[in-house]
N, C-alpha and C positions, 0 to 999 in steps of 0.2 A: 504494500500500500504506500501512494506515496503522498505523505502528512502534508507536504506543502500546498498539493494539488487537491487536497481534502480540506484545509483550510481555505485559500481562497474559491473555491466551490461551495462552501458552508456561508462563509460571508455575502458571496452572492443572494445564496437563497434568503439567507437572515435579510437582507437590504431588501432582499424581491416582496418578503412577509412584510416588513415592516413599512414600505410606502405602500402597500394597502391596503392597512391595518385600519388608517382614520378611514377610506372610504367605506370598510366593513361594518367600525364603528357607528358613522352616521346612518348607515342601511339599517343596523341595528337599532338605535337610539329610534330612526321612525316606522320602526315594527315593519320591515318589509320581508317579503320572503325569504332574501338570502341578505346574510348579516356577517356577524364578528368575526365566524372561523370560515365561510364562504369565500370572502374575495380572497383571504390573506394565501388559502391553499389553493384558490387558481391562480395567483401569482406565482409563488412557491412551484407549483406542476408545470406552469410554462418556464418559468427558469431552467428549470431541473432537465426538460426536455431540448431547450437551447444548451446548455452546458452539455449533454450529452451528444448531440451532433456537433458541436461545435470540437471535441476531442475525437470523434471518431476519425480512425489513421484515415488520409487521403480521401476524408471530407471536401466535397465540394458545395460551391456556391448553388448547385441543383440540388443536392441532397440537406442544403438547410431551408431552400424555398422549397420543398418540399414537406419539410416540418415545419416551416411557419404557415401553410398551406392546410396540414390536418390540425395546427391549434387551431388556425380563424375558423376550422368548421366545428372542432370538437367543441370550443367554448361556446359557438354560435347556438351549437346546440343544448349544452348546461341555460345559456342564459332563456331559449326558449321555453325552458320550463319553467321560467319567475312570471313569464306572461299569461296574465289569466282573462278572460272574456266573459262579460257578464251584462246579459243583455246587450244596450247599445254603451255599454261602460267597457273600458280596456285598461286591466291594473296589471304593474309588474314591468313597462316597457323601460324605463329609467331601470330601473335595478340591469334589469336585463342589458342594454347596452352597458352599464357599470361594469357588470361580470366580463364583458367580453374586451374592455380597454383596458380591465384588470391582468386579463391574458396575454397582453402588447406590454404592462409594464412589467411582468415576469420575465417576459421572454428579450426585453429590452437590457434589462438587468442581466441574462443570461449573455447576451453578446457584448455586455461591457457597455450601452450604449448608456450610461447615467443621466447625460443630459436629456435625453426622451422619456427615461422613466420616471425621472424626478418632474419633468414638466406634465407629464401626464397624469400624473397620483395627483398636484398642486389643481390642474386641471378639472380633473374628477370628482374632488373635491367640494370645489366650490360649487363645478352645478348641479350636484346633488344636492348638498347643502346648503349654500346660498340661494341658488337660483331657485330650491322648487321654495325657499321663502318668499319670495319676489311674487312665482308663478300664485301662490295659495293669497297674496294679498292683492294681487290683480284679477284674480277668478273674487275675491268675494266684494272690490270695486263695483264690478261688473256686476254680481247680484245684488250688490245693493240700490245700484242704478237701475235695474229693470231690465238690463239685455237677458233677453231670451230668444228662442230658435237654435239653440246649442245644446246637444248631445251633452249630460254630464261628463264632467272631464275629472280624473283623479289626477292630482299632479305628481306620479310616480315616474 
């Protein structure tokens, strides 16, 4: 085994968990279907997946677009199960995009690329967080004002 190569592989993933950890956290905090341990281990899985092509002997640039090719679908398809349909109401589709840029900053963090992964956790972020505040105080503007002809909207 070689410790050095275990170590910085270990730190990757600890960095990959921990930018998105707070986006887990806010999923969490507004009770959505996937939460605290959700995003942090599809970061965690898309790193671990980059690190491992990314050492395979005479790895090529096809055989890692290749695996960043079955993440965009594998996650695509995790996040499709936060989406739920009800009626003419559609909850889960935020989260779900969530899960699936959580999967771009693992696999970011897996190729070394920090700047992308740190700008995308910061990203994520806020328009979870921030923005569905915005979004929830401009939907109740609007019914307090009387617009109507609008499908309920849940701001997930």
């Amino acid at each position: 085994m070689d410790w050095s190569l275990f170590l910085a592989d270990f730190g990757r993933l600890l960095a990959a968990f921990a930018l998105a950890l707070p986006i887990g956290w806010e999923r969490q905090r507004a009770s959505r279907s996937a939460g605290l341990r959700t995003f942090p281990l599809v970061a965690a899985a898309s790193c671990a997946y980059a690190l491992i092509v990314r050492t395979f002997d005479g790895a090529t640039a096809e055989s890692q677009s290749r695996l960043l090719q079955g993440l965009i679908t594998g996650i695509g398809f995790i996040g499709g199960g936060a989406i739920l349909k009800s009626g003419e109401r559609v909850h889960g589709t935020a989260t779900a995009a969530g899960i699936w840029i959580t999967g771009a900053i693992g696999a970011a963090a897996g190729f070394g690329r920090w700047e992308m992964a740190i700008a995308m956790s910061l990203i994520t972020y806020v328009a979870l967080g921030v923005l569905t505040r915005v979004e929830r105080r401009l939907l109740d503007h609007d019914r307090d004002a009387g617009v109507s002809g609008q499908p309920p909207v849940d701001p997930d």
